[in-house]
Backbone as numpy.savetxt, mean C-alpha at the origin, in Angstrom:
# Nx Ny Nz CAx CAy CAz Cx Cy Cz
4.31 -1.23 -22.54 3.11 -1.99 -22.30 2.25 -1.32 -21.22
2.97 -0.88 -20.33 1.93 -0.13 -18.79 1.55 1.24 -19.66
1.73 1.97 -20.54 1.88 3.44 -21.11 0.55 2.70 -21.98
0.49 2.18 -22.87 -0.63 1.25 -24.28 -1.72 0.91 -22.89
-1.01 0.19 -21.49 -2.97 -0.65 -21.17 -3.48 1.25 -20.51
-2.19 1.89 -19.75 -2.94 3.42 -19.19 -4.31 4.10 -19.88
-3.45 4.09 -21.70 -4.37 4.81 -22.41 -5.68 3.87 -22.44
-5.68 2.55 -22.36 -7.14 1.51 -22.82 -7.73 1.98 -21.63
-7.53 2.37 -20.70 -8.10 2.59 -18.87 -9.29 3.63 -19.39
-8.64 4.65 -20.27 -10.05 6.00 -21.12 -10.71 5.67 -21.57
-10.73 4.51 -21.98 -11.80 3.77 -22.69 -12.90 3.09 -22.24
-14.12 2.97 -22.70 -14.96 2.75 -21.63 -15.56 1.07 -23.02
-13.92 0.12 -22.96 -14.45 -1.19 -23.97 -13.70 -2.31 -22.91
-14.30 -3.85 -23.00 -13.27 -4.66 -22.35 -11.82 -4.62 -22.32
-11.30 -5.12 -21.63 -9.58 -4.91 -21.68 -9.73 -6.76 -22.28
-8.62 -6.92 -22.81 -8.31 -7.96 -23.33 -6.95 -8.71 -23.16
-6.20 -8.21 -22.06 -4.85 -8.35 -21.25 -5.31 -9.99 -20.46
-4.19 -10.29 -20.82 -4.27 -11.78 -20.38 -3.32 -11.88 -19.00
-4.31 -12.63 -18.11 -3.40 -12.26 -16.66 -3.62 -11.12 -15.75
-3.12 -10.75 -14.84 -2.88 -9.67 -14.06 -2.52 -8.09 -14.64
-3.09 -7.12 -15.13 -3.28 -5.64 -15.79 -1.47 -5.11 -15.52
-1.30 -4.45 -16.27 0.44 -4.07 -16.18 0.61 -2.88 -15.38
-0.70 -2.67 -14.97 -0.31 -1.41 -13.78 -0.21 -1.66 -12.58
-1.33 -2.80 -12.51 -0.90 -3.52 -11.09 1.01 -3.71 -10.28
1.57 -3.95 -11.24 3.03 -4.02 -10.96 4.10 -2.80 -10.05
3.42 -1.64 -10.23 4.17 -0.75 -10.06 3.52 -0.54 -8.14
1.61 -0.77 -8.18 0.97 -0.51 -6.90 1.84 -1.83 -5.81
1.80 -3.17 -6.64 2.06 -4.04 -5.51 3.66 -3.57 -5.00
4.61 -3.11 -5.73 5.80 -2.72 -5.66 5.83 -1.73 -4.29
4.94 -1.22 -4.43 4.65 0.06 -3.43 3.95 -0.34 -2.35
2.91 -1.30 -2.36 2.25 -2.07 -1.36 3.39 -2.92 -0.37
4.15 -3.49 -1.13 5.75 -4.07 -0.53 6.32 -2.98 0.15
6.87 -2.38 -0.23 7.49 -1.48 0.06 7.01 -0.59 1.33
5.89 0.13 1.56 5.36 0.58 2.31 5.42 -0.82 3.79
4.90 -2.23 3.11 4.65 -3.06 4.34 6.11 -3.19 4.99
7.18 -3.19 4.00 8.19 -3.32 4.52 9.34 -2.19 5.75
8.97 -1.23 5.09 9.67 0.33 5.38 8.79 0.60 7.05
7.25 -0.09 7.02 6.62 -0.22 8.50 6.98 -1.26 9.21
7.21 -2.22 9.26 7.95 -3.47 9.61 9.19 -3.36 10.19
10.39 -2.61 9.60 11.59 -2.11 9.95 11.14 -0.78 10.86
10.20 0.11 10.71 9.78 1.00 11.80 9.67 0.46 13.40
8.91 -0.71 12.78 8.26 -1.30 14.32 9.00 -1.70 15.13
9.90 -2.20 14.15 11.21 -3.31 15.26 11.82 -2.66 16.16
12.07 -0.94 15.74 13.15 0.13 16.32 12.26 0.86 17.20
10.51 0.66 16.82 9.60 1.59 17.46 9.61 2.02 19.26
9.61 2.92 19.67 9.61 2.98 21.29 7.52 3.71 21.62
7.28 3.13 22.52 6.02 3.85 23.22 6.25 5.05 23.93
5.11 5.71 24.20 5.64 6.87 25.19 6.03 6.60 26.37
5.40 5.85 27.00 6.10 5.30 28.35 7.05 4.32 28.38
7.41 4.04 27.37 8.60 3.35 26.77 8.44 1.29 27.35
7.31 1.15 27.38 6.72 -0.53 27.89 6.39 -1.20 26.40
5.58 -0.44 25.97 5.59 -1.56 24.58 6.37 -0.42 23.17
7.22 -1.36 23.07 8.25 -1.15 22.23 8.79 -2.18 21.56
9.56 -1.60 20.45 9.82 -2.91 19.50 10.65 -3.82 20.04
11.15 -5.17 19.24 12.18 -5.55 19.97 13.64 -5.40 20.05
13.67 -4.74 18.83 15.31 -3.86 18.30 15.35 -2.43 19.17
14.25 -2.37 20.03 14.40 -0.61 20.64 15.34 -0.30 21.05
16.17 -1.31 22.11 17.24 -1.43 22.76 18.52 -1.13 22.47
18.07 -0.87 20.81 19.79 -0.70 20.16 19.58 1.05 19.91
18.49 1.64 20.00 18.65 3.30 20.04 17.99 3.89 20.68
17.82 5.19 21.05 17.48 6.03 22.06 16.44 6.17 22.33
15.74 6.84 23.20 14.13 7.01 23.39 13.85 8.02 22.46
14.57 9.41 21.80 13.88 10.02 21.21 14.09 9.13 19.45
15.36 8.58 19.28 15.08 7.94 18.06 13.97 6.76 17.67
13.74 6.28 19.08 12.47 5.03 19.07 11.26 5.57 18.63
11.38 6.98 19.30 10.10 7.71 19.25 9.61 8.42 17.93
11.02 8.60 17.18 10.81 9.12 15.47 10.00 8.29 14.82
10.93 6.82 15.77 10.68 5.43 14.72 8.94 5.04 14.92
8.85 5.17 16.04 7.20 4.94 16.26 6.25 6.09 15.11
6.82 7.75 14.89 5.77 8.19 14.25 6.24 7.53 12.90
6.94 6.97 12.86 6.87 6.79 10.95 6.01 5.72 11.02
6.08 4.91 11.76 5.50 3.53 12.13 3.57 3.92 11.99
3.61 4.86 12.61 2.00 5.22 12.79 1.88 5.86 10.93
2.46 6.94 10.63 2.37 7.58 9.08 2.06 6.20 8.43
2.92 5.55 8.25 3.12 4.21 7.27 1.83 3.25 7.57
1.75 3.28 8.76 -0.16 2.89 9.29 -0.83 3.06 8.13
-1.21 4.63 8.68 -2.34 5.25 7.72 -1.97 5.18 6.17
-0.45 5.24 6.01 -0.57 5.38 4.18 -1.00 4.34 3.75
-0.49 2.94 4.35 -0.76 1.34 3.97 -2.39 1.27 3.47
-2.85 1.82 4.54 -4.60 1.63 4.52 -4.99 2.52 3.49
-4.57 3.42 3.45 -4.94 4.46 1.75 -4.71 3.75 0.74
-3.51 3.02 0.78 -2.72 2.23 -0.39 -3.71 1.16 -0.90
-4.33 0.55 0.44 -5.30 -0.78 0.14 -6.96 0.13 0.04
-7.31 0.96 0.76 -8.26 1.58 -0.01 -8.14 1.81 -1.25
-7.35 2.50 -2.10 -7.29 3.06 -3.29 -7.04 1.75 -4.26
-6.34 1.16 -3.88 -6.59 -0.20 -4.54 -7.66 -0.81 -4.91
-8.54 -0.98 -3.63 -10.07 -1.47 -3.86 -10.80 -0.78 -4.88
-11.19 0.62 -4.80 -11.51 1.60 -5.06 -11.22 1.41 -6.90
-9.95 1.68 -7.12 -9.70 1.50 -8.67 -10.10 -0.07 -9.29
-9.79 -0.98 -8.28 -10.83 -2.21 -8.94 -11.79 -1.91 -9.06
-12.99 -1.97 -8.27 -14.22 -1.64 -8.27 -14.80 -0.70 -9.70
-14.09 0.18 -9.52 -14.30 1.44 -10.65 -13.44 0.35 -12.17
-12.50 -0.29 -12.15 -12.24 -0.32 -13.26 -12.96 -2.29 -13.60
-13.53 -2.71 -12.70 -14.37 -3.78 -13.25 -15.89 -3.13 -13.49
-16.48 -2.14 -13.65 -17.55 -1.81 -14.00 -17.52 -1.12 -15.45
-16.03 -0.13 -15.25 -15.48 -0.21 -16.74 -15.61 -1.75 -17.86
-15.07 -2.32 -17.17 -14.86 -3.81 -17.81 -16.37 -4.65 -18.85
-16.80 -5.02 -17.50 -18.16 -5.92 -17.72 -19.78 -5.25 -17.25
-19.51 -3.62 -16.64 -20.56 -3.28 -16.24 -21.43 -4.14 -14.71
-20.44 -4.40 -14.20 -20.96 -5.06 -12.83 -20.24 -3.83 -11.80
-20.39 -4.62 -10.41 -19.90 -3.54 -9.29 -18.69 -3.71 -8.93
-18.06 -4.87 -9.51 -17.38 -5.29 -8.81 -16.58 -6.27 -7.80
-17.64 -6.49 -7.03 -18.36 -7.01 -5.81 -18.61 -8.96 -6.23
-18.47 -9.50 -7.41 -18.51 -10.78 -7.46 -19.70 -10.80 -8.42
């Protein structure tokens, strides 16, 4: 079913999918995932001056807090790509749709 709506995406005709699009499934999966994998970063996260830090910091070292903080920051920026690109392919694929922006 996600492989059949991919190919309708080339098409420049209404989609006729009832509900939520079958590709959506795989982004929110990853939208989870990412919120989650930063969430477990934060808890372990240490600062450089080691004052604001997570609240699990206590259970590992300053340089492992400090790994944990850059994944914490990476996972930042990917999240926000994740929800940009999200927007982005709506936008683009409701103008596909009905020829509007998007936008309401």
């Amino acid at each position: 079913m996600v492989l059949a709506y991919a190919r309708h995406l080339t098409l420049r005709s209404p989609s006729f999918w009832i509900g939520h699009n079958p590709i959506a499934a795989p982004g929110v999966l990853m939208l989870l995932s990412v919120i989650a994998a930063q969430v477990c970063c934060g808890l372990f996260a240490v600062d450089v001056d080691g004052i604001e830090s997570g609240p699990l910091s206590h259970l590992v070292s300053f340089e492992t807090g400090r790994a944990f903080a850059r994944g914490h920051h990476i996972l930042f920026d990917l999240l926000c790509g994740v929800v940009v690109r999200g927007a982005l392919l709506s936008r683009v694929q409701a103008r596909r749709s009905d020829g509007s922006d998007g936008m309401g």
